[in-house]
C-alpha positions in Angstrom: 3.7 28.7 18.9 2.9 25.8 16.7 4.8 22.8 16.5 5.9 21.5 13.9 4.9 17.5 12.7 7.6 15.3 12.5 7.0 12.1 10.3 8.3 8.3 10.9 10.1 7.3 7.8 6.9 5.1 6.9 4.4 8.1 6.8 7.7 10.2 4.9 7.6 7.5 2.2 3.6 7.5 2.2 4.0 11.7 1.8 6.6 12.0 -1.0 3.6 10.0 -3.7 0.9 13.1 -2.6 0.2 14.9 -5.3 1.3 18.5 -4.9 -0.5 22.0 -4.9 -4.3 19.3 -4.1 -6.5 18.3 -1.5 -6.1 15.3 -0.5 -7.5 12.9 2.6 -6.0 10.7 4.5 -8.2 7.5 5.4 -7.6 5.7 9.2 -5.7 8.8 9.6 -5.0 8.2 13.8 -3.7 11.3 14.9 -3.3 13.5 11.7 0.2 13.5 11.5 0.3 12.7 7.6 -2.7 15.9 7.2 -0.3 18.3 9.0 2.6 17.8 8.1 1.4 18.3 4.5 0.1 21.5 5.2 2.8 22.7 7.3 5.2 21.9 4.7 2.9 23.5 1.9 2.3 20.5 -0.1 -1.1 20.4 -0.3 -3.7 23.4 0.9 -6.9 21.1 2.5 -6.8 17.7 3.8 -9.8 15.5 5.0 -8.5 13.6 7.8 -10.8 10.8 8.9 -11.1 7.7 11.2 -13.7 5.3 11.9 -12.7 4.9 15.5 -14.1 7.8 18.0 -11.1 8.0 19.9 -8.0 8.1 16.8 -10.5 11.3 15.8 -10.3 13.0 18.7 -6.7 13.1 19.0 -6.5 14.0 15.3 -8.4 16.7 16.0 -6.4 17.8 18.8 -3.8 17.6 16.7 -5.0 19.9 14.2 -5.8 22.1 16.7 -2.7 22.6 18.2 -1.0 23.7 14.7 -3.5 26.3 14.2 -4.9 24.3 11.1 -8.6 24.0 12.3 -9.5 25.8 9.1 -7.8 23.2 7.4 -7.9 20.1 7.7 -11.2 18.7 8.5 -11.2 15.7 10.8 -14.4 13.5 10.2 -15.8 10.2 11.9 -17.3 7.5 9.5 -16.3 4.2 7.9 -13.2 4.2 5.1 -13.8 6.4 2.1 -17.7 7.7 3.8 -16.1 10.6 5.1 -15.1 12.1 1.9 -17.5 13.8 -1.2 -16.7 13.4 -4.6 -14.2 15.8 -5.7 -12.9 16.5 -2.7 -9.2 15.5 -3.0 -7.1 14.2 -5.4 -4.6 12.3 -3.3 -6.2 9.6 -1.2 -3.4 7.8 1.3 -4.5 4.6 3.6 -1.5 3.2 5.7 -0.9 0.9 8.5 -3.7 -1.3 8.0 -4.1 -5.0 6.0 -4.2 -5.0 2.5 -7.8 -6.8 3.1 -9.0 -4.3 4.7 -7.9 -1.6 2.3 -9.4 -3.6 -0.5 -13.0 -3.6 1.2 -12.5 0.1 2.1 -11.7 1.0 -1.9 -14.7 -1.5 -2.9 -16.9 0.5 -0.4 -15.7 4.0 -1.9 -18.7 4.3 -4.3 -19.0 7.8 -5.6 -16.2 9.2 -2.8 -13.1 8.1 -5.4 -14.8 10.5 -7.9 -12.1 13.1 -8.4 -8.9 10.9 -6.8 -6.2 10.7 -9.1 -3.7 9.0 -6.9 -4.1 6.2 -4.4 -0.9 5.6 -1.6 -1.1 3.0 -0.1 0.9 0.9 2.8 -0.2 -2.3 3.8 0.8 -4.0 6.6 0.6 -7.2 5.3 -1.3 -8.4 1.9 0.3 -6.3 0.2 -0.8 -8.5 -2.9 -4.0 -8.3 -2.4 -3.5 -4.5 -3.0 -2.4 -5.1 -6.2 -4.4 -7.4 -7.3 -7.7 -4.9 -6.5 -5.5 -1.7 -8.6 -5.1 -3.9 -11.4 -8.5 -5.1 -11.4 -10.3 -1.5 -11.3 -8.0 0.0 -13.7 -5.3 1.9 -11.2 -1.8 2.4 -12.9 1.2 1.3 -10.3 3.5 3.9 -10.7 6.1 2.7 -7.7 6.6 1.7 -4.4 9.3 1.5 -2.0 10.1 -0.7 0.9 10.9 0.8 4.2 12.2 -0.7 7.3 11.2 1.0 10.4 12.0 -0.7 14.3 12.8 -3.6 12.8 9.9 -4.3 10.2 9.3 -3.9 6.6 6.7 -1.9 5.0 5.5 -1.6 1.4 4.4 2.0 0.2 2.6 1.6 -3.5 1.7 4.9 -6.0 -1.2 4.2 -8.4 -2.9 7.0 -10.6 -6.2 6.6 -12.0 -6.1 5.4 -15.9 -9.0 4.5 -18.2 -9.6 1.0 -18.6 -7.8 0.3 -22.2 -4.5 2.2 -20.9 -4.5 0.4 -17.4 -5.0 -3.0 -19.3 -1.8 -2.1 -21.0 0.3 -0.6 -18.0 -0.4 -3.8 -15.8 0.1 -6.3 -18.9 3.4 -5.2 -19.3 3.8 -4.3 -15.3 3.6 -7.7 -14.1 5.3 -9.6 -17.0 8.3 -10.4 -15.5 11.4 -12.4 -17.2 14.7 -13.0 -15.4 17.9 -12.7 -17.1 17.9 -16.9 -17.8 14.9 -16.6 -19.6 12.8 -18.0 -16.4 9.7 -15.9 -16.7 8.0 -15.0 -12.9 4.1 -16.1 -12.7 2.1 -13.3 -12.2 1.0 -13.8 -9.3 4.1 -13.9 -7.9 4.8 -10.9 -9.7 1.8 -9.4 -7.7 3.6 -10.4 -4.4 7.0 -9.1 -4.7 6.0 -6.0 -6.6 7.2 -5.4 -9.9 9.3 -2.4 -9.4 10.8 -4.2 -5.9 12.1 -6.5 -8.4 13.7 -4.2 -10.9 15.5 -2.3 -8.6 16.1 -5.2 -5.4 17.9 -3.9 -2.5 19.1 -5.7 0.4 15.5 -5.0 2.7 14.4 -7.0 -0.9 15.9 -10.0 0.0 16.1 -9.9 4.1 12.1 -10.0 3.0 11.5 -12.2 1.0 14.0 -14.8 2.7 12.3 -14.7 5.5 9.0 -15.7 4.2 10.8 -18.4 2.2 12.0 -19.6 5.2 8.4 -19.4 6.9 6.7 -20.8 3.7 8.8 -23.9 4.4 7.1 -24.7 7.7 4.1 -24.1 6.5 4.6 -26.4 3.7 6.0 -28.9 6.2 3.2 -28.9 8.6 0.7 -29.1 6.0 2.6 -32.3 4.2 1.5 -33.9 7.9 -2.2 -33.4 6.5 -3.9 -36.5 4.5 -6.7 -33.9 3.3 -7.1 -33.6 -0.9 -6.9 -29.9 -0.2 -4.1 -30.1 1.9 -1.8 -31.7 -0.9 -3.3 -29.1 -3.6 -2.2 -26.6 -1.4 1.1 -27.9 -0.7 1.9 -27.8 -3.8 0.8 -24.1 -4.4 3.1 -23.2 -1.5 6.4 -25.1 -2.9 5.8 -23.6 -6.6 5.5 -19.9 -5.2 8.3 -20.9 -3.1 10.6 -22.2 -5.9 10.1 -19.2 -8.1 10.7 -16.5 -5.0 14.2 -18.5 -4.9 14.7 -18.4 -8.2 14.5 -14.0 -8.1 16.0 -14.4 -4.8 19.1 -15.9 -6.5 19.2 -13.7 -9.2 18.9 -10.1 -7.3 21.8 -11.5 -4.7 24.0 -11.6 -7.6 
């Protein structure tokens, strides 16, 4: 009898932004628990489930195997977005890896994103990094959620494939950010809290973000210590970002 996949509420989040009734593949995919448990549940009908790492691959294929879904979901070894052809899925999903990392894997994609409507993505950490590369290549951020899972928050971002002139539009308007006393958000703060994190801020929102404003001040601190030109150009990058995360902070606790 085949068992059935149970998710962590991380890869849950990550499953409910795959596009329905499509292939997708699922990139750094470890043991194929995201591939099967989309089949099983009849969300999507093929899934290409790779891994650069010989060992994650092995036990994502003897994971396949033992739900009967050999025929499937094709487990592949190779580097990022190298294991998939163009046209081959739809949905893309990368999780539980640095948003660096994700943004060298996407840059690397060449003719393998050829077909993907949909990117979902969860960063471990850099998670604006992430959305500064979907702006940049014309990717639409339709949502995100933040998830708290054994005691540590996780980002899960949407973005659908847009032509350039649309996407120019969507993220113009996406990351312009005014609070209610007429304080508008710089962008690139925008970029690091996430624009819909913002419009709808929930209590992981500010455990977050008060913990790196508590971090950001040490940082600040120890670098203040530092007689360096760039050190003092820094610091004052650091206490800027830091006075604006405050200033949301002390609106969305309202």
């Amino acid at each position: 009898m085949n068992t059935e996949v149970q998710l962590s509420d991380r890869l849950s989040a990550v499953a409910e932004y795959v596009l329905q009734g499509h292939p997708m593949a699922d990139i750094g995919t470890d043991h194929a628990l995201l591939p099967v448990y989309l089949i099983q549940k009849g969300i999507v009908p093929q899934a290409v489930a790779g891994d650069i790492h010989r060992g994650p691959a092995q036990a994502a294929e003897r994971q396949v195997q033992a739900a009967g879904l050999s025929s499937r979901v094709s487990v592949r070894i190779g580097d990022g977005l190298a294991v998939l052809s163009p046209g081959e899925a739809a949905t893309v999903t990368i999780a539980g890896m640095g948003g660096g990392t994700m943004a060298e894997i996407l840059n690397s994609a060449g003719d393998a994103l050829i077909g993907v409507r949909r990117l979902v993505l969860q960063p471990n950490i850099g998670e604006r990094i992430v959305r500064e590369w979907l702006a940049a290549h014309h990717w639409k951020l339709i949502d995100e959620r933040l998830i708290e899972e054994d005691g540590l928050l996780y980002e899960v971002m949407a973005a659908d494939r847009s032509d350039p002139a649309e996407a120019e539009a969507w993220n113009q308007t996406l990351y312009s950010k005014t609070l209610p006393n007429g304080i508008e958000i710089p962008r690139d703060v925008v970029m690091l809290l996430g624009p819909y994190l913002i419009d709808r801020p929930s209590e992981l929102f500010v455990k977050k973000w008060s913990r790196y404003v508590n971090k950001q001040e040490e940082r600040i601190e120890q670098i203040g210590r530092s007689n360096q030109p760039e050190a003092e150009r820094k610091r004052n990058q650091w206490i800027a970002e830091k006075e604006a995360i405050e200033e949301v902070l002390r609106w969305v606790s309202r």
